[in-house]
N, C-alpha and C positions, 0 to 999 in steps of 0.2 A: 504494500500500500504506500501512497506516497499522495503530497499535496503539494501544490503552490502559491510561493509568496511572489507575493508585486514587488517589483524592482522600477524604482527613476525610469530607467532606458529597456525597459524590459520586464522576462518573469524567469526566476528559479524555484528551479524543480528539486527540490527537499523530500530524502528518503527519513523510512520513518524513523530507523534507527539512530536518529539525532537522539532521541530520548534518552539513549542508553548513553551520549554519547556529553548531554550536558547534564545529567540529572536531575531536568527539572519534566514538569507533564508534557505529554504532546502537545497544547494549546498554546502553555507557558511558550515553548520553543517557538510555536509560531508568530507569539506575539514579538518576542525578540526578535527572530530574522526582521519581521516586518517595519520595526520601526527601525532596525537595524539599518536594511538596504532600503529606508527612503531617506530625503535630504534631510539634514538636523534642520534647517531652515522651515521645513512643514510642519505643523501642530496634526496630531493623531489625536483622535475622541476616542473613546470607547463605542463611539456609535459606528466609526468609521472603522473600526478594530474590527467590528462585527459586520461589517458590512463587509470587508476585502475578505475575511474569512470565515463569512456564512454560516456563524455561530451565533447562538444565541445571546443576547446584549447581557441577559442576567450573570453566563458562564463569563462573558467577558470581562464582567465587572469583576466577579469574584476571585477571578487568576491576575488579574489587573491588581486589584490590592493586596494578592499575596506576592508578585514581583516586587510592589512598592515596602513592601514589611522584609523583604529579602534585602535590598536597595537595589536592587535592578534598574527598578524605574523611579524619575521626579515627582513630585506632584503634576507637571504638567504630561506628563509621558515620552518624556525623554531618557535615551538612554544615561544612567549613571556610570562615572570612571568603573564600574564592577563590571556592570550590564554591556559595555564596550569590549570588558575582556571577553566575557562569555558568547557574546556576537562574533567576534573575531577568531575564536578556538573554532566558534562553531561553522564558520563561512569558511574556516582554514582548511579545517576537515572536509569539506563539502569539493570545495575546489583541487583540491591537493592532487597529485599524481606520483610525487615526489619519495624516494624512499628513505629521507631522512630528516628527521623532525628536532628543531634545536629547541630549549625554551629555558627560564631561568635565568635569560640574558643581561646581563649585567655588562657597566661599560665606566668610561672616565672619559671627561675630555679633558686637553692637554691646552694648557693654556701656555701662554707665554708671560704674559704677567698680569696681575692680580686685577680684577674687577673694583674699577674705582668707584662704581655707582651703587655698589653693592648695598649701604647703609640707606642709600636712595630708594630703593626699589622695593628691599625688601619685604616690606611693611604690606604694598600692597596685596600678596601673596599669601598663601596659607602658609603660616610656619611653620618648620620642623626644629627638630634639635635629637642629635642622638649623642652628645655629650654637652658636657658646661661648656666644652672648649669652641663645639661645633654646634652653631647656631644659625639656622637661614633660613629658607623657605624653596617652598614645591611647586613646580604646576605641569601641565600635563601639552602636548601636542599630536594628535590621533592617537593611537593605543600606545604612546611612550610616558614613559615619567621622568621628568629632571628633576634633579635634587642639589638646589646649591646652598653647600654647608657652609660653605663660608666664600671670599673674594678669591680664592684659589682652588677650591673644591666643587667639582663639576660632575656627581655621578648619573648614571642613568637607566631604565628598566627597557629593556622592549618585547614585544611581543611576541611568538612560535616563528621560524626562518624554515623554510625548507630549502630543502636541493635532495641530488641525487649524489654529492661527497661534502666532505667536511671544507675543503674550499671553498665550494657553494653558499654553503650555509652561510660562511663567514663574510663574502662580499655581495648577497643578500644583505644582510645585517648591513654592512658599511651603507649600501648604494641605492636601500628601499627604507632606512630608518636613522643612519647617524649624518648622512650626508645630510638631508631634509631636515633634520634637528639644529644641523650648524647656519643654515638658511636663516631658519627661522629664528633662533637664538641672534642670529645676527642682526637682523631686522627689527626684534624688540628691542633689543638691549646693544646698543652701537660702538657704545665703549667694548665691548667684551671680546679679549683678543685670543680666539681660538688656532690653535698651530694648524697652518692650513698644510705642512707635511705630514705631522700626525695627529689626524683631529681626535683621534680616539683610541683608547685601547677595550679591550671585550672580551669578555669572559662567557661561554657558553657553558653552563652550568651540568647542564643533562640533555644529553644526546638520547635519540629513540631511531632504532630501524624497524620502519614502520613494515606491517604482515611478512617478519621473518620467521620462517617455516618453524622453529621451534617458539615462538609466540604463537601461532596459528594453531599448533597441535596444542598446546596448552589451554587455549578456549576452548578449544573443541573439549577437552576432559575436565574444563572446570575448572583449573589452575592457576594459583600464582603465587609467583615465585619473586622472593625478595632477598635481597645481604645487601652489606654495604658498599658493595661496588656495581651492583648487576639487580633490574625489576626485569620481574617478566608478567603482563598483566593486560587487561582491554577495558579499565574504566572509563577510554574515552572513544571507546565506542572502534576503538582501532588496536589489534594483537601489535604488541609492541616488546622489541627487547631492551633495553634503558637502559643507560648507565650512569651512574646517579653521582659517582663520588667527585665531590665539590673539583680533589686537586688532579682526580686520575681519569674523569672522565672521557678527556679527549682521547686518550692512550689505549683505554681501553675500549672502544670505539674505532680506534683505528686496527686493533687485533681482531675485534670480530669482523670486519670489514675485508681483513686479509685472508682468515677464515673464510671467507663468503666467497673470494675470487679461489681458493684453494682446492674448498670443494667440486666450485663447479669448472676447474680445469685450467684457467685461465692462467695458474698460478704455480701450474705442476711442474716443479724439477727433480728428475730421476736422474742419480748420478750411475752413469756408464759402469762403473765397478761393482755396483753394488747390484747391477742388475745381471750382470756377468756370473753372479751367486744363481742366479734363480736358475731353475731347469729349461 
């Protein structure tokens, strides 16, 4: 079974399996794509919620204030900084082709020298502080987070990267979310001097090879498997093998990777002597 959501320039075709795949109701999920993929600029009613999705206004109300009690949605039915992540895990999924899934991204930018305007600006901003020492403020530009701790401290969040190698992954990340980040940071805040040779550095946290044959056999028998270097699990609706650990991720990531060309040939070296053994 399967339905669809109205898109700006279009419509996508959404299987059911989203459910399993954001853990919220079928209905919930569709109200998210839907205000998801239309412009933040249009107001959604619950009348119009129930009219694009030919549900009943009473169901619509009902799931409607349980996303706003979740914080999904605003008072006025917009998506929230949360409800952005969960639109985007879930459109990620939906689009993907990709066999490698990054997420947990974490980043720095490199500045060159200290942000003069910092005691300027910051006020307007929701503040953070994660020491006495380090005190600034947060704001957000499509599904990323900027965090400036202080006139020299520049960290940042971003959202799942696919590709098909760990390269990929990485200049995704640079050229779909940090490059657009230095833009923009550029343009609000004009004093602020970003190293335009190395605007950033990045951290991919936890790597996923998305339906590797031993993920796939473990859904099918109900399985998962966890340590602290290695998930193997599908609560996002996709058989996944992970590698979780914060400093060894990449590494180990790139062994099952090597694995993967080894098995299936690409990778086979048979030393001449050793085969000279055989009958």
């Amino acid at each position: 079974m399967s339905f669809y959501v109205a898109q700006l320039n279009g419509v996508v075709k959404i299987s059911r399996k989203i459910r399993i795949l954001t853990g919220y109701s079928g209905l919930q999920t569709k109200i998210i794509l839907l205000r998801g993929f239309t412009s933040e600029e249009t107001l959604l009613t619950q009348k119009e919620f129930a009219n694009q999705l030919r549900r009943p206004l009473s169901s619509i109300n009902y799931n409607v204030k349980s996303l706003k009690k979740k914080g999904i949605l605003t008072r006025l039915n917009f998506l929230t900084p949360d409800g952005k992540v969960v639109f985007q895990k879930t459109k990620g999924y939906l689009d993907n082709t990709k066999k490698l899934r990054g997420h947990k991204i974490f980043g720095e930018f490199i500045l060159t020298e200290d942000y003069k305007d910092f005691e300027n600006v910051k006020d307007k901003y929701l503040k953070i502080s994660n020491s006495p020492k380090h005190k600034g403020f947060k704001l957000e530009f499509k599904e990323c987070v900027i965090l400036f701790y202080s006139p020299r401290k520049i960290n940042f969040y971003l959202p799942d990267v696919y590709g098909d190698g760990l390269s990929e992954l990485y200049a995704v990340a640079y050229d779909d979310y940090i490059r657009p980040l230095q833009n923009y940071l550029g343009q609000i805040f004009p004093t602020l001097k970003i190293n335009k040779h190395e605007i950033g550095s990045i951290t991919i946290n936890h790597l996923s090879f998305q339906h590797h044959p031993l993920a796939e056999l473990f859904k099918e028998l109900g399985i998962h498997y966890q340590s602290d270097r290695v998930e193997i699990d599908h609560s996002h609706g996709t058989p996944e093998l992970e590698t979780v650990h914060k400093q060894y991720s990449r590494m180990d990531m790139d062994k099952i990777l090597d694995y993967e060309k080894l098995v299936r040939g690409s990778s086979l070296n048979l030393n001449d002597k050793d085969n000279s053994k055989k009958p």
